[in-house]
C-alpha positions in Angstrom: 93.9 98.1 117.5 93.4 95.9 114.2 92.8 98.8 112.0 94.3 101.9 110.2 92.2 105.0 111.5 91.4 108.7 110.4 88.6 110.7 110.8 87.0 109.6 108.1 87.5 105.8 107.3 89.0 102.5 109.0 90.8 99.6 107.4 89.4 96.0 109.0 90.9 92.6 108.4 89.1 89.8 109.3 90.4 85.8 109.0 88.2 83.1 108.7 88.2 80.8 111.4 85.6 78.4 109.9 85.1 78.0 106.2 83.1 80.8 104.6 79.7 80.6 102.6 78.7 84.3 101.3 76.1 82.5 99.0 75.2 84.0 95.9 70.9 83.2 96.9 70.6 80.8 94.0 71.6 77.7 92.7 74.6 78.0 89.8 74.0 76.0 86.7 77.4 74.5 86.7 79.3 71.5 89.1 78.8 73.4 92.3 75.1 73.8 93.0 75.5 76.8 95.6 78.5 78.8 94.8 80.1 81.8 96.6 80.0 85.5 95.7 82.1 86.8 93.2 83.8 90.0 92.1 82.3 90.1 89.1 85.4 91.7 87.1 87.6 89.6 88.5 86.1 86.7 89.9 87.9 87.0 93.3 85.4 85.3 96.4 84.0 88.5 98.4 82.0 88.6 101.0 79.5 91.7 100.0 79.1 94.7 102.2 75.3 93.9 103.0 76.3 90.9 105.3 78.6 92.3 107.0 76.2 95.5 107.8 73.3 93.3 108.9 75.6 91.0 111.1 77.1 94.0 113.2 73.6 95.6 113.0 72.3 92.6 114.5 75.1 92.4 116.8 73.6 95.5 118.9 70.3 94.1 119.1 68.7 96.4 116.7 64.6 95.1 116.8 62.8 97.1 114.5 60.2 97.6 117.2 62.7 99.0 119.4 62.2 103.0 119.7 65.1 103.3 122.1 67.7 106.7 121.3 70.2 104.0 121.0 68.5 101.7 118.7 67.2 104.5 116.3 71.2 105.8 116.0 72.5 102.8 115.3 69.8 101.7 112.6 69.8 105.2 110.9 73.6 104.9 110.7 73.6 101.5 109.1 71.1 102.8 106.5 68.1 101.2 108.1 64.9 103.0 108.9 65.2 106.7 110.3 63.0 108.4 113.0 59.5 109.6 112.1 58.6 113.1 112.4 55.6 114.4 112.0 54.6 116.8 108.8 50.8 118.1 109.1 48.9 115.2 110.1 51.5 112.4 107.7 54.6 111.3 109.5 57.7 110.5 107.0 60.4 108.5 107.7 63.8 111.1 108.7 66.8 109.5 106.8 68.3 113.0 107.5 71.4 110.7 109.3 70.9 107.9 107.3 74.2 105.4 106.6 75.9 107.6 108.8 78.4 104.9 108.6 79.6 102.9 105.3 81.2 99.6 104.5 82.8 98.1 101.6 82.6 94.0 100.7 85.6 92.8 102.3 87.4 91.6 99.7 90.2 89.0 99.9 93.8 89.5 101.2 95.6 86.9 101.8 94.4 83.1 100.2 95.6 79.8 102.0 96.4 77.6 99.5 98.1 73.8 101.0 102.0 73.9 100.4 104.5 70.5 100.5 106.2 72.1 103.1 105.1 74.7 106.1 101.5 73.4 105.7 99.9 75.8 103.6 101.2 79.4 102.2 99.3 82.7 102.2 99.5 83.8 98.5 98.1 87.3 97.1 99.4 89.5 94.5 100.6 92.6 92.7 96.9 92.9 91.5 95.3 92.7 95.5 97.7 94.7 96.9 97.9 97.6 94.4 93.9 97.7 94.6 94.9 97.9 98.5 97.0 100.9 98.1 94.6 102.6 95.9 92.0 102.1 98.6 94.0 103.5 101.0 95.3 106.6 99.3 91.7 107.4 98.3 90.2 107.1 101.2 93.1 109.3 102.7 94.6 106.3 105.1 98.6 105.3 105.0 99.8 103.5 101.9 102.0 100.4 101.8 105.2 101.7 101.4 107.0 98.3 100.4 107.6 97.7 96.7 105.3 96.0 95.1 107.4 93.6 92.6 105.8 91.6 89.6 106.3 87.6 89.7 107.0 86.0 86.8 103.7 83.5 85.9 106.0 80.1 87.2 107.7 82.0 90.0 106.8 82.9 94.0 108.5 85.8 96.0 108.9 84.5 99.9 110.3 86.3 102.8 114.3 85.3 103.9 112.9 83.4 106.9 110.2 80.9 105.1 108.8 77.8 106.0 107.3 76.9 102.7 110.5 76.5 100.5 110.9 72.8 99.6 114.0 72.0 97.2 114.0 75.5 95.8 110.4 75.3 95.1 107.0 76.4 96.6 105.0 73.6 95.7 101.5 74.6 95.9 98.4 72.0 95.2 99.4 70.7 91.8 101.4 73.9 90.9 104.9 74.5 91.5 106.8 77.6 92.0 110.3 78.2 91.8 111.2 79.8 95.1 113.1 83.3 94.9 114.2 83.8 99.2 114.0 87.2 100.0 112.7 88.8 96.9 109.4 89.8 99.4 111.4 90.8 102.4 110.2 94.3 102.8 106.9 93.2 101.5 105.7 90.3 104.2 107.5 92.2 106.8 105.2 95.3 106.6 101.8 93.5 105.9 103.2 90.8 108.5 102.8 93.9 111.0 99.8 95.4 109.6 97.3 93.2 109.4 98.4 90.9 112.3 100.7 92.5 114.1 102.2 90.2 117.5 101.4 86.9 115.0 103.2 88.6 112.5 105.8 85.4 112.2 102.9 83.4 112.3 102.1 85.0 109.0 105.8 86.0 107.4 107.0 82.7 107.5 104.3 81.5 105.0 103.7 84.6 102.7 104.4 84.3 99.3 103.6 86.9 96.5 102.6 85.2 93.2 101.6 86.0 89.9 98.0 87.7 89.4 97.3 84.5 87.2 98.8 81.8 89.5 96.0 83.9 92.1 93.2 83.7 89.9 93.5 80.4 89.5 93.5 79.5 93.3 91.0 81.7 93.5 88.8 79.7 91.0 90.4 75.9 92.0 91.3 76.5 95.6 88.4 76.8 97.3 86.4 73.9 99.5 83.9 71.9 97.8 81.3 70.4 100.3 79.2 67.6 99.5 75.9 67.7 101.3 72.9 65.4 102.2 69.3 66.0 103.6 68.4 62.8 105.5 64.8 62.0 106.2 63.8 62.5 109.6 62.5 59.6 110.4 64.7 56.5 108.4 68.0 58.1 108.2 68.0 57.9 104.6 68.8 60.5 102.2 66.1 62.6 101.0 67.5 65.1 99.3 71.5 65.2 97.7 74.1 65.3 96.8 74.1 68.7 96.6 77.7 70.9 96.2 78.4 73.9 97.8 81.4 76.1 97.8 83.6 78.0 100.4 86.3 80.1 100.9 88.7 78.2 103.2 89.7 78.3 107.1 92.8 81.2 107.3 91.8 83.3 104.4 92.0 87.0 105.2 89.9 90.0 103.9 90.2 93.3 104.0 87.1 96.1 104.0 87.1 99.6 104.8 84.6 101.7 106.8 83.7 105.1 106.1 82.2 107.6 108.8 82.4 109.0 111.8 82.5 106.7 115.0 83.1 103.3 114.6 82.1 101.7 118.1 79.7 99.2 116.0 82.6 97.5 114.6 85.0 96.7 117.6 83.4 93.1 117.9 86.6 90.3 117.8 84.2 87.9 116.1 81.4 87.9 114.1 79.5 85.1 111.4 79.3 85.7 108.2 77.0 84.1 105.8 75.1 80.8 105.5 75.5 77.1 107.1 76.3 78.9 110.5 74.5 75.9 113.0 77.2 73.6 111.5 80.3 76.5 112.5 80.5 78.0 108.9 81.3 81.4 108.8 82.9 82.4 111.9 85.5 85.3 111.2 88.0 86.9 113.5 89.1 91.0 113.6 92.8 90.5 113.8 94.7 93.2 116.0 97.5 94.1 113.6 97.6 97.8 112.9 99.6 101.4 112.7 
């Protein structure tokens, strides 16, 4: 349910409900004062693996203090502290079991971008989804078996049945595509299933494959921008700001793998990622597509 399982590893894809701040813990020295996290090869938004552990570890309750079975297990398997055991008259820590279970960043899938027509389109490309494919061969999980064709820089690929054709065009932001209908058939129909399975037409009808420049540059220009104030307690005025931070935006979906054995830590239909989370940032769903 939601994921692609083996023995060994699961496939998760989780879509942001709320706009997404994985912070980078510093101020940037450019426009944006608190950026996201970046690939740093390719300068895709990521949410790093370390969040996501210590949200789902902290999503069991897991107090250090606690010296319950339960709560050793689950910290030793999320590469936290281990059991003591006694050696003479020391005790050491037993990481024997430790990070029994491991998990990538969770990279991104699908990126809403706002289209003239059908709302907004989720774009990705050859570049995301062959990095998919290689994941999933290596970690020995079912590979996409739908083409993966290569747009031309000024073109999209869209399902037959789209909603985000306008005039022979997918106009995108201040970029426009011209349209080929049903050159991603195969393509949206599989992931369509995979990732969200019964909101699959929710999905196919605005999927569009685009060059791996035309994504890179969403990816850089497309994401929120928030503008943020500190007001003074006391007079309502502002005491600290403008300050700019960055997000990924509302609808974008990642994928991340997990690699193990038992994944009973992980079947949680929400969870909140990064900072700003008192003012609803953050919030990710696990979407129930799957094979």
């Amino acid at each position: 349910m939601g994921s692609v399982v083996n023995m060994h590893a699961k496939m998760i894809f989780w879509q942001a409900l709320t706009p997404v701040h994985p912070g980078t813990g510093q101020d940037s020295s450019s426009v944006i004062d608190l950026p996201v996290a970046r690939e740093a090869a390719t300068g895709f938004p990521v949410i790093p693996a370390s969040s996501l552990k210590g949200v789902l570890r902290d999503g069991r309750g897991l107090d250090e203090n606690d010296e319950s079975e339960e709560a050793m297990t689950a910290r030793k398997r999320f590469g936290f502290a281990g059991r003591k055991k006694k050696t003479g008259s020391d005790e050491e820590e037993d990481i024997s079991q430790a990070a029994e279970l491991t998990l990538t960043d969770a990279r991104v899938l699908f990126l809403p971008v706002r289209s003239y027509a059908g709302t907004f389109a989720f774009l990705t490309c050859p570049l995301v989804l062959e990095r998919l494919k290689r994941d999933q061969k290596a970690l020995g999980l079912p590979e996409l078996k739908a083409p993966i064709p290569n747009p031309g820089q000024t073109e999209a690929l869209v399902p037959k049945n789209t909603q985000i054709v306008h005039a022979n065009q997918v106009i995108l932001e201040d970029i426009d595509l011209s349209a080929t209908v049903g050159g991603a058939e195969a393509l949206a129909q599989e992931l369509g299933q995979l990732v969200f399975g019964a909101e699959s037409s929710y999905f196919v009808g605005r999927f569009a494959l685009v060059s791996n420049e035309a994504f890179d540059y969403f990816c850089e220009m497309g994401l929120e921008v928030i503008a943020r104030v500190q007001l003074n307690p006391k007079e309502k005025t502002v005491q600290e700001g403008p300050w700019y931070e960055e997000a990924i935006p509302a609808e974008t979906v990642f994928s991340s793998f997990a690699i193990g054995d038992g994944f009973e830590e992980l079947n949680r239909p929400y969870i909140q990622i990064g900072g700003q989370a008192s003012v609803g940032r953050g919030l990710l769903r696990r979407l129930g597509g799957g094979v």
